[in-house]
VOGU-3710 file (C-alpha; in Angstrom, 3 decimals, decimal comma):
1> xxxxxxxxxx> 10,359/146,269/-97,545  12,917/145,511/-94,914  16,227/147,131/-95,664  18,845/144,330/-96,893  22,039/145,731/-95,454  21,341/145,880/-91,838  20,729/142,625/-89,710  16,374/142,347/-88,571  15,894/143,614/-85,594  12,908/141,906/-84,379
11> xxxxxxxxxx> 11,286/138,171/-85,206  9,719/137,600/-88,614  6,261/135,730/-89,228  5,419/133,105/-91,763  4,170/135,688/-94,532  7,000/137,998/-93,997  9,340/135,518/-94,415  7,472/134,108/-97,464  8,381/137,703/-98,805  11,687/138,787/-98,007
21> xxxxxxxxxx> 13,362/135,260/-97,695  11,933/132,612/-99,746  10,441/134,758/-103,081  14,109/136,601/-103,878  15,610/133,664/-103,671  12,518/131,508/-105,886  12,669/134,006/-108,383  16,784/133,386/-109,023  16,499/129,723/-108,698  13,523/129,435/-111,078
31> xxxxxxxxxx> 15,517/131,149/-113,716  18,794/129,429/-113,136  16,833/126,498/-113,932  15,356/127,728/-117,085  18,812/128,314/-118,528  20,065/125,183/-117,206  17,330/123,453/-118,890  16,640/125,669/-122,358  19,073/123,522/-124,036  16,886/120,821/-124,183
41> xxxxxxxxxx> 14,673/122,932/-127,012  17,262/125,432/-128,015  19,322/121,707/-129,221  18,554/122,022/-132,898  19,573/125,981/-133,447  23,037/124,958/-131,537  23,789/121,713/-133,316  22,981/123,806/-136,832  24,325/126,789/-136,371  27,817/124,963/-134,802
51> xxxxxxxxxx> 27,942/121,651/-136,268  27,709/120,246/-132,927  27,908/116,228/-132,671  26,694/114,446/-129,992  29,801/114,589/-127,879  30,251/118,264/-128,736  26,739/119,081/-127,694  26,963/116,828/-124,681  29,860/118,810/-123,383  28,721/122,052/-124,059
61> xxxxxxxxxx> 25,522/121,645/-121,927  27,301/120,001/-118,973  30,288/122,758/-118,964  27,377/124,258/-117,067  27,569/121,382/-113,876  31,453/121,065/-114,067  32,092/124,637/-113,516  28,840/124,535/-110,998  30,827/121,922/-108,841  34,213/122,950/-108,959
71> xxxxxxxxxx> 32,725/126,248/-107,104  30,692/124,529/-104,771  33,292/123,691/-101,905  34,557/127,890/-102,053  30,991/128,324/-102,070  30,229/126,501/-99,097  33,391/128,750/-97,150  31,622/132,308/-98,610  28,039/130,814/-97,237  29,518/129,928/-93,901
81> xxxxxxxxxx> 31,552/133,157/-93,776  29,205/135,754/-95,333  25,563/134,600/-95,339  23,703/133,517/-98,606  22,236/137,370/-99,345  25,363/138,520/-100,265  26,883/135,674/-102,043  24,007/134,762/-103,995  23,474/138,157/-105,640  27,281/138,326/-106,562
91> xxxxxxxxxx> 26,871/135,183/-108,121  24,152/136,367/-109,994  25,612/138,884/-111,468  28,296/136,504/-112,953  25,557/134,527/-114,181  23,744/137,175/-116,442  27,313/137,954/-117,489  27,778/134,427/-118,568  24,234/134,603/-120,317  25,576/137,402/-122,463
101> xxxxxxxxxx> 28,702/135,434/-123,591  26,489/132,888/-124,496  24,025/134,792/-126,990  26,621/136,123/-128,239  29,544/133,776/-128,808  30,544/133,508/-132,602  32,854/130,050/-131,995  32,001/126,689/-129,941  34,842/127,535/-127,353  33,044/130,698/-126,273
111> xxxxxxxxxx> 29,239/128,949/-126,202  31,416/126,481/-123,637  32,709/129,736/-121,955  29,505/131,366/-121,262  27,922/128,300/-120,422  30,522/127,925/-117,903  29,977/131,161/-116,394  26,467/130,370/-115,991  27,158/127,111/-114,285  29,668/129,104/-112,039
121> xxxxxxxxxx> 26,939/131,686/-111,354  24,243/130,377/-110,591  26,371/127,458/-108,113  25,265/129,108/-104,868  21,176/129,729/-106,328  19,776/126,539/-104,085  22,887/126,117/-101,694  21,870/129,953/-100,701  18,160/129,283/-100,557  18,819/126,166/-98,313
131> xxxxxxxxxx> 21,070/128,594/-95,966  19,092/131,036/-95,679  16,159/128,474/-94,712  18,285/126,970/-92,153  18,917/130,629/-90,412  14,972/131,566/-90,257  13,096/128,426/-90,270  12,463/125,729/-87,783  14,732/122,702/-89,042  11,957/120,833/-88,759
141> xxxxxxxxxx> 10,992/122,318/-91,884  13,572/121,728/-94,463  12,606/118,903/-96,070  9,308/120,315/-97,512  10,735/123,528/-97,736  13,739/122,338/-100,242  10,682/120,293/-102,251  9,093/123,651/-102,108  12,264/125,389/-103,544  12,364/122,340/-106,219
151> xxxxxxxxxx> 8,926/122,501/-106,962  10,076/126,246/-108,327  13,025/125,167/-109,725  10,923/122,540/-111,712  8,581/126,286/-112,585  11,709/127,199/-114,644  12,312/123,776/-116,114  8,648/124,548/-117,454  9,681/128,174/-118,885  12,463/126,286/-120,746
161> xxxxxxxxxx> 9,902/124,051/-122,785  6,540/124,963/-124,439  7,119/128,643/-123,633  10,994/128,722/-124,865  9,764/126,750/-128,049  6,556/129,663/-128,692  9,356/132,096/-127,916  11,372/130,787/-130,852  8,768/131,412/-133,473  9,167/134,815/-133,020
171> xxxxxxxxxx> 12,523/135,255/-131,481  16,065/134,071/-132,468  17,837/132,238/-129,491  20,382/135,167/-129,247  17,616/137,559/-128,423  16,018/135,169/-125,904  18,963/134,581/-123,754  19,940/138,511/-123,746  16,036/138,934/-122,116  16,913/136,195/-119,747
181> xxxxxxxxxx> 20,062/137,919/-118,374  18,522/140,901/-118,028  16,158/138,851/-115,262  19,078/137,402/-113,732  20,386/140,790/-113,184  16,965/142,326/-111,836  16,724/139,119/-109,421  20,228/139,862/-107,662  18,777/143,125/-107,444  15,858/141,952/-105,482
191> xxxxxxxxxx> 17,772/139,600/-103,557  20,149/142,447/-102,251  16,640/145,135/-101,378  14,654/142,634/-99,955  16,342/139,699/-98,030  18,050/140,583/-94,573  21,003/139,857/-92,869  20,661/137,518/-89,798  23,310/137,599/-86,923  24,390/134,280/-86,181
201> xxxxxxxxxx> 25,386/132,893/-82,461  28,714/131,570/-83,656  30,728/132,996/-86,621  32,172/130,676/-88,947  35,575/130,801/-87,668  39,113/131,183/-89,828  39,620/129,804/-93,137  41,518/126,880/-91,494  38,794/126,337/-89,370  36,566/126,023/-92,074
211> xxxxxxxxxx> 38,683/123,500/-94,373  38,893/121,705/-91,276  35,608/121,433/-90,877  34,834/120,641/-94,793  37,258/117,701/-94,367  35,534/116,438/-91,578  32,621/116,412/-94,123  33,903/114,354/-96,450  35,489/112,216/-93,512  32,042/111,267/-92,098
221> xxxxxxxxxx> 31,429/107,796/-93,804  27,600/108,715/-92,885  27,777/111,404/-95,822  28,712/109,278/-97,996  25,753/106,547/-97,256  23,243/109,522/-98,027  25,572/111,622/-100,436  26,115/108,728/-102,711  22,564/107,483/-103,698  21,637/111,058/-103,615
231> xxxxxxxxxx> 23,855/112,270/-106,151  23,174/109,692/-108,458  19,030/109,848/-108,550  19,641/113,714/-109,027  21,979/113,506/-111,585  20,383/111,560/-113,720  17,371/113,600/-114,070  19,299/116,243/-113,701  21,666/115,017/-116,890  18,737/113,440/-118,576
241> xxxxxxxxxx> 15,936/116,706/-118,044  18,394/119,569/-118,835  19,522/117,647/-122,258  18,846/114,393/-123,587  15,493/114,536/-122,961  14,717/116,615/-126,082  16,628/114,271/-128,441  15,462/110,976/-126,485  11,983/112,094/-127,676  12,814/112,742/-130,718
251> xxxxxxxxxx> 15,153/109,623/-131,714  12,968/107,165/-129,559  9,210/108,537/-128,965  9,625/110,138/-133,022  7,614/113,569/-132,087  8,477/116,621/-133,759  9,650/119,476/-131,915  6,763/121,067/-130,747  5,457/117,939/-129,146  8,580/117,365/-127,827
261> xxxxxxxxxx> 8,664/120,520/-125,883  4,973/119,764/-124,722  6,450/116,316/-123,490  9,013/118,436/-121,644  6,422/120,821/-119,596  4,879/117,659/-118,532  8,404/115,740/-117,197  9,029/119,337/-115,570  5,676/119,435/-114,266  6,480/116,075/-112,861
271> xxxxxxxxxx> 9,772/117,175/-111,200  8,326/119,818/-109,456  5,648/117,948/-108,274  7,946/114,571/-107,160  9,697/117,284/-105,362  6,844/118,680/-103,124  5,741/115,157/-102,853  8,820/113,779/-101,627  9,514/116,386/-99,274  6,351/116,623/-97,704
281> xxxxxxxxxx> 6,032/112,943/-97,525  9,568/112,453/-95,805  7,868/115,311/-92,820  4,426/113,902/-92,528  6,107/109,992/-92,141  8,674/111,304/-89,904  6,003/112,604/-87,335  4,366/109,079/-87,473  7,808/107,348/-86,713  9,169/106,701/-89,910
291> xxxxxxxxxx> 12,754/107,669/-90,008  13,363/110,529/-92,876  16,358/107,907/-93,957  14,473/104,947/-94,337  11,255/107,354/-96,940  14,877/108,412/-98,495  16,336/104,882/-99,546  12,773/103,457/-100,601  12,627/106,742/-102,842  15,923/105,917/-104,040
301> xxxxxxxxxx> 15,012/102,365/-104,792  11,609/103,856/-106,544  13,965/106,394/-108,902  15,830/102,974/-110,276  12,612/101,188/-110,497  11,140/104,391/-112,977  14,896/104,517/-115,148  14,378/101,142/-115,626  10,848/102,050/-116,785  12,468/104,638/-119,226
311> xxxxxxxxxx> 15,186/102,025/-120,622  13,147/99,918/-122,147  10,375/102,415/-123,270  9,067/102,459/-126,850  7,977/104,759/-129,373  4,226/104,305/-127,774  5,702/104,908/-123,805  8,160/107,485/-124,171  5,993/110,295/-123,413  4,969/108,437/-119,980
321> xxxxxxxxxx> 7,887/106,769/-118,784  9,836/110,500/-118,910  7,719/112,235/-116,601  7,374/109,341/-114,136  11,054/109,489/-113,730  11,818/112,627/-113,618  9,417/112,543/-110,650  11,039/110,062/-108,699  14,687/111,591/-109,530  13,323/114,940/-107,632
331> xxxxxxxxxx> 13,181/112,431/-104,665  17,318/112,618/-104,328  16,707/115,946/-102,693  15,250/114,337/-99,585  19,668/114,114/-98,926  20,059/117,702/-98,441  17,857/117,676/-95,676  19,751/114,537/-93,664  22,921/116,025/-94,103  22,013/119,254/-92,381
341> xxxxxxxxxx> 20,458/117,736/-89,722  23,855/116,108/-89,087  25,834/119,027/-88,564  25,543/122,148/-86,767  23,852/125,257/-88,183  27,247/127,719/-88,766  28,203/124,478/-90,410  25,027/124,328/-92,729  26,569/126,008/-96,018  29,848/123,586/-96,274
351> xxxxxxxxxx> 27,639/120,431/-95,472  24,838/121,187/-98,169  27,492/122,232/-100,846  29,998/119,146/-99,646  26,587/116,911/-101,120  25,769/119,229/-104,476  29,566/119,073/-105,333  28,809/115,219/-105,828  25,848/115,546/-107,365  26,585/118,074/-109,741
361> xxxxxxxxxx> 29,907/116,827/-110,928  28,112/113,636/-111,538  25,700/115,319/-113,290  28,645/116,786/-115,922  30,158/112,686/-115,902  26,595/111,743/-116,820  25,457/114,647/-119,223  29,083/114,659/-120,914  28,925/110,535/-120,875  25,825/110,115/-122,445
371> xxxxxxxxxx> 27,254/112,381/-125,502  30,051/109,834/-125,413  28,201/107,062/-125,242  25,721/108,140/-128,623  28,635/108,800/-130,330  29,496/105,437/-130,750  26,200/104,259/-132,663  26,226/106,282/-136,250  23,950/109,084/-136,929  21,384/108,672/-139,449
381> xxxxxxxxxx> 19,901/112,026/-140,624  21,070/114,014/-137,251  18,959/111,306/-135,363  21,132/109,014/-132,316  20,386/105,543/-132,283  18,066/104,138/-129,721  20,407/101,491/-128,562  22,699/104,602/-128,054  20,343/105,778/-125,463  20,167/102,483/-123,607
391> xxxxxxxxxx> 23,363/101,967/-122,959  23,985/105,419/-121,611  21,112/104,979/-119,448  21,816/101,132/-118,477  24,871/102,593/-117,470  23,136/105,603/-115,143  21,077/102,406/-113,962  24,163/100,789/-113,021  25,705/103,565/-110,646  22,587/103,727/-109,223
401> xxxxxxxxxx> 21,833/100,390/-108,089  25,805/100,191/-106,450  24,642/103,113/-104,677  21,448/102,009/-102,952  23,258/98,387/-102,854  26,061/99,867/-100,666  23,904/101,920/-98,614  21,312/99,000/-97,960  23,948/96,428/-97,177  25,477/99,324/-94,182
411> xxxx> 22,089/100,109/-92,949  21,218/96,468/-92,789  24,658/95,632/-91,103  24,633/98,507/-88,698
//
């Protein structure tokens, strides 16, 4: 094991790497994923024991990406300033601390509290990973590593849906989420023994140096061809896999709620796998010639094509259309990796959290929204009407196609 505090002294291989780099930071990620997906099967205990509505329960789940982007521009400064080994475990450690608000909270306002903390927590889990990749890998490698790094993420979306629902049978949800910050806590601790520091060529600079460079960021009207279209595709299956999901199979596919968690291992399955997909795809094509932005907007495109699919979906589709987009969502990920190669590496951390600060806080607009949006249909019997759901998603669609509309119409004009 290579000791954490002091910078490696001499080159690492592949498989060393694969050990002290990428699995400390796969292990947090997977389970910040699990949490930020277990409300999807945990819905029914919450909305009982709370007397949640739609909007309620909406808003509760996507405290968890409103508190994860308000951090993420600080959190690009710390990566910059401090390196991801560091930050990431600290966050951690507010994360477990969040998970044991949450299993405990007595009232709605603390559930939003701890869910908050969570959010907050685990904000620098990918954003680190990424960082770190940057400072030992080849660039030329960060597309299929960050489906790689998805594809685990997607590991933990599968630990939040037939496994979390077995779990249940036998465990109250209180009980499961104090287990689950207990990992969180052991995986900063394996972050801080195993991953080592890397001495950088140039330092981040001052703090005004940094906002300066953040600003020139969100200047560059080339971030905002990739960053928009990106944040929308991974919002909404971001919005749509971590929530509504579970009640869009229930309400429109009628299953029950074991074969709704079953449906959700497979559209989790799917993510990971778009993910890997994507990634690798975007590589291979760009070594034939194919410019990683032009595999990026024909993903994009794809991703509308599939929530289309999953608008008008009936009882007899649901359970296909899901994973299919989910799979093409993981595609928006393909953005991280052509923002980086924009900007220098001591600038890496501010330019991949500049993008996840739009696509989680439009992840919160779209998980909160689609609460709103049910709302207005009446309930029958705890169930949300289907023309509820396709309106909230006819509206995702919408934001979507502006998106890839803008960023066609610039690419085609310049």
């Amino acid at each position: 094991m290579i000791d954490g505090s002091r910078a490696s002294a001499k080159p690492l291989g592949m498989p060393e790497l694969a050990c002290v780099v990428f699995l400390p930071f796969a292990c947090a990620y997977l389970l910040s994923f699990l949490l930020r997906n277990v409300n999807s099967v945990v819905f029914p205990e919450l909305v009982r024991e709370f007397a949640l509505g739609p909007g309620a329960l909406g808003f509760l789940t996507s405290a968890y990406f409103l508190a994860f982007a308000s951090f993420q521009i600080p959190l690009g400064l710390l990566l910059d300033r401090y390196g991801p080994r560091r930050v990431n475990a600290a966050l951690l450690v507010v994360a477990a601390a969040g998970t044991l608000v949450f299993a405990t909270a007595a009232s709605f306002p603390t559930l939003v509290v701890g869910r908050a903390l969570m959010g907050l927590g685990f904000a620098g889990c990918l954003m680190s990973s990424m960082t770190a990749f940057i400072l030992w890998y080849p660039r030329s490698r960060m597309a299929s590593l960050s489906g790689i790094m998805v594809a685990v993420g997607a590991c933990g979306a599968l630990a939040a849906t037939k496994p979390v629902e077995i779990a249940l049978r036998s465990l109250s949800w209180r009980t499961l989420f104090i287990a689950l910050a207990v990992g969180v806590i052991a995986s900063a601790a394996l972050i801080m023994a195993s991953v080592p520091e890397k001495r950088r060529a140039a330092n981040a600079g001052g703090l005004a140096q940094q906002l300066r460079g953040m600003r020139g960021i969100y200047a560059d009207f080339e971030f905002w061809r990739v960053g928009l279209p990106a944040a929308c595709v991974q919002a909404s299956g971001l919005a749509i896999l971590g929530l509504w999901a579970g009640p869009w199979l229930r309400d429109v596919g009628g299953l029950d709620r074991p074969d709704i968690a079953q449906a959700l291992l497979f559209a989790a399955a799917a993510f990971g796998l778009g993910a890997l997909t994507f990634g690798m795809l975007s590589d291979r094509l760009a070594r034939r010639g194919v410019a990683p932005r032009t595999t990026f907007a024909a993903a994009c495109i794809l991703a509308g094509l599939a929530l289309l699919g999953l608008i008008v979906s009936g009882p007899r589709a649901a359970t296909h259309t899901l994973p299919l987009f989910v799979g093409c969502a993981a595609s928006g990920t393909l953005g991280f990796a052509l923002v980086t190669a924009r900007y220098p590496p001591e600038m890496a951390g501010r330019a991949l959290t500049a993008l996840n600060v739009l696509t989680m806080g439009t992840a919160f607009l779209y998980q909160a929204g689609m609460g709103a949006v049910l709302g207005f249909w009446p309930a029958a019997d705890g169930h949300y009407a289907p023309a509820g759901y396709q309106a909230a998603l006819g509206m995702l669609l919408a934001a979507l196609a502006l998106a890839i509309a803008v960023m066609l119409r610039r690419r085609k004009s310049g």
